[in-house]
C-alpha angles and dihedrals in degrees: 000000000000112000103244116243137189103242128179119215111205111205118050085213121113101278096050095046085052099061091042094066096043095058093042085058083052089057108252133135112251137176118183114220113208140166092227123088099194086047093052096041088048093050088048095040109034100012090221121099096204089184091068105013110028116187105015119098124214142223120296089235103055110119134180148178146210088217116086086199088051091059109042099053108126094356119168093184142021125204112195105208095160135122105282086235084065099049100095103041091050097038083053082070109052084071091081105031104047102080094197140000110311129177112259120211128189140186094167106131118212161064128266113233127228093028094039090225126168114231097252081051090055091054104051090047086058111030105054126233091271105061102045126072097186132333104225125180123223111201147132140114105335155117136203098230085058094050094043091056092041100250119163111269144170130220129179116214113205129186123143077236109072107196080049080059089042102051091053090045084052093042090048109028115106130148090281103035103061101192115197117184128228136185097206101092096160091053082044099058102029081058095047093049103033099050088065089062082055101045083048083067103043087050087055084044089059090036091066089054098248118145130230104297084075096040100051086050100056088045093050101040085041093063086054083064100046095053099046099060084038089060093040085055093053094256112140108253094220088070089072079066094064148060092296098041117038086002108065081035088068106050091044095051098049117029133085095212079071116100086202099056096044091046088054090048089062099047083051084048091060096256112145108240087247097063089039093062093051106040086051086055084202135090104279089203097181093068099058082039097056087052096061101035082056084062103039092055093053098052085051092042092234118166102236108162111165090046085054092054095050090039081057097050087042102047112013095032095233107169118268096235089046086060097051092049094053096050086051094053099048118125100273125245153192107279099210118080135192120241 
C-alpha cells in the first residue's frame, strides 16, 4: 500500500483536474491550486469544472484555491499541470513558497522557444537545488476525459532517480491508472512535445478530407522525426517504442478528445490559426511547440520535414494542400535510418 501524501496540483484544466482526482480516489490529500476564480469556486462548490470536463462530475473532496502559498503548504509532493508558456513565471514562485526539498512533478508537453528547453529543464533552471528532491515527468498516451470516466490507461513516470520514479508510479497507480518507470527523461519529454506538432497534421490530413493511407503516413514518417532530434538530443531511442513515444502519438493524432487534432481540422478545413485558437478556448501546445522545434532543428541542421511543413501553414500561412504536395514531391529516400 502506497504510503498517502499531501500533494498539491497546480493548474485547475483538464488534465490537472484529472490527476487530482485521481489521486483523491487514491486517498491522498490534494488541494488544486488555479488562476481562475469561477473554475476554483465551481470545483469547491459544485465539484465539477464544466470548462474542461462538461458534464462529469467529480469527487466530493476535491478543493481548491486561488492562493499558490495556500497550496503548497505541507506539501509532500507538486504536480505542475500548467501551459508551458506559464512554466517559468509560476516555477519562479515555488522558490518562496516550498519550505524544503519536495518532489516536483510535471505533465506539461513542450518545448520553450527561443532556448529550446525541455520543461524539466525549465524547472531546474527556476526552482533552485534546495527546494527540489527530484523533478519526475508523468506522461504517456492519455486524456483527461478517459481518466475522469475510469477508463484503463497507461502512464510512464521518468526520472534518471528511480525511487524518485517509484514513489510517483506508487502515488498514482490504481486498477485503472497502470503507471511504468522509466530513466530516460529527455526521450520522455522530446516524445511527449513533439507528438502534438505531429497530431496538428493529422488533424489538417483529415481536414482535407484523405483516409488513412495518409494518416498512417504522417504518423509514421512523423515518429522518424521525432527520433532523430531526440537522438540528437541524447534521448534512447528505444524510449520512441514505448508509452511516451508511439504511444502518446497515437492518442494525439486520432482522437477527438486531442486539441491538437481538432486545431489542425480546422486549419485543413480552411480556418486562419488565429480563429482556431479562439474558437478551441484551451492551450493548443503543439503550435508554440511547433515554433520552437522548428528552431531548434535548424540550429542542429535536422531534416524535419513534415515539422517544416506545419511550422509553414502555422506561421507563415502557406496553404495546407501546398504543404502536402511539397512533402510528396520531395527527392525519395531509404526509409531505414541509423540511430
Amino acid at each position: 500500500m502506497a504510503k498517502k501524501q499531501k500533494v498539491a496540483v497546480l493548474g485547475a484544466g483538464s488534465w490537472g483536474t484529472g490527476l487530482a482526482l485521481v489521486l483523491i480516489e487514491n486517498g491522498h490529500d490534494v488541494v488544486i491550486w488555479g488562476n481562475h476564480a469561477d473554475v476554483v469556486d465551481e470545483l469547491n462548490t459544485k465539484h465539477t469544472n464544466q470548462h474542461y470536463l462538461p458534464d462529469m462530475t467529480l469527487s466530493p473532496k476535491m478543493r481548491a484555491t486561488l492562493v499558490l502559498e495556500e497550496a503548497l503548504a505541507g506539501t509532500e509532493m507538486v504536480v505542475i499541470a500548467i501551459p508551458t508558456s506559464a512554466m517559468r513565471i509560476v516555477c519562479s514562485q515555488l522558490n518562496d513558497a516550498l519550505k524544503e526539498p519536495t518532489l516536483l512533478v510535471h505533465v506539461s508537453k513542450g518545448i520553450e522557444p527561443d532556448t529550446n528547453l525541455r520543461m524539466t529543464q525549465v524547472i531546474e533552471e527556476e526552482v533552485d537545488a534546495s527546494k527540489r528532491s527530484a523533478v519526475v515527468v508523468l506522461s504517456g498516451p492519455s486524456h483527461a476525459e478517459e481518466v475522469v470516466r475510469h477508463h484503463p490507461t497507461t502512464l510512464c513516470a521518468s526520472c534518471k532517480d528511480l525511487v524518485a520514479a517509484k514513489i510517483v508510479q506508487d502515488a498514482f497507480l490504481n486498477n485503472n491508472l497502470r503507471i511504468y518507470t522509466n530513466e530516460d527523461v529527455i526521450g520522455a519529454e522530446i516524445g511527449g512535445a513533439l507528438k502534438n506538432i505531429i497530431a496538428l497534421g493529422a488533424g489538417i490530413v483529415d481536414g482535407l478530407g484523405y483516409g488513412d493511407n495518409a494518416k498512417a503516413a504522417l504518423m509514421t514518417r512523423g515518429m522518424a522525426e521525432i527520433t532523430r532530434l531526440g537522438v540528437t538530443a541524447g534521448a534512447d531511442p528505444q524510449t520512441f517504442y514505448g508509452l511516451t513515444g508511439i504511444g502518446d502519438l497515437i492518442v494525439t493524432c486520432t482522437s477527438v478528445h486531442s486539441r491538437n487534432w481538432r486545431a489542425g481540422n480546422m486549419l485543413g478545413k480552411g480556418q486562419n490559426l488565429d480563429s482556431v485558437l479562439e474558437n478551441m478556448g484551451m492551450v493548443v501546445e503543439g503550435v508554440r511547440t511547433a515554433n520552437a522545434v522548428h528552431q531548434w532543428a535548424q540550429k542542429l541542421e535536422i531534416d524535419m520535414p513534415i515539422t517544416e511543413a506545419i511550422y509553414r501553414v502555422l506561421f507563415e500561412k502557406d496553404d495546407p494542400q501546398t504543404a502536402i504536395d511539397r512533402l510528396m514531391g520531395r527527392d525519395p529516400k531509404l526509409e531505414k535510418e541509423e540511430y
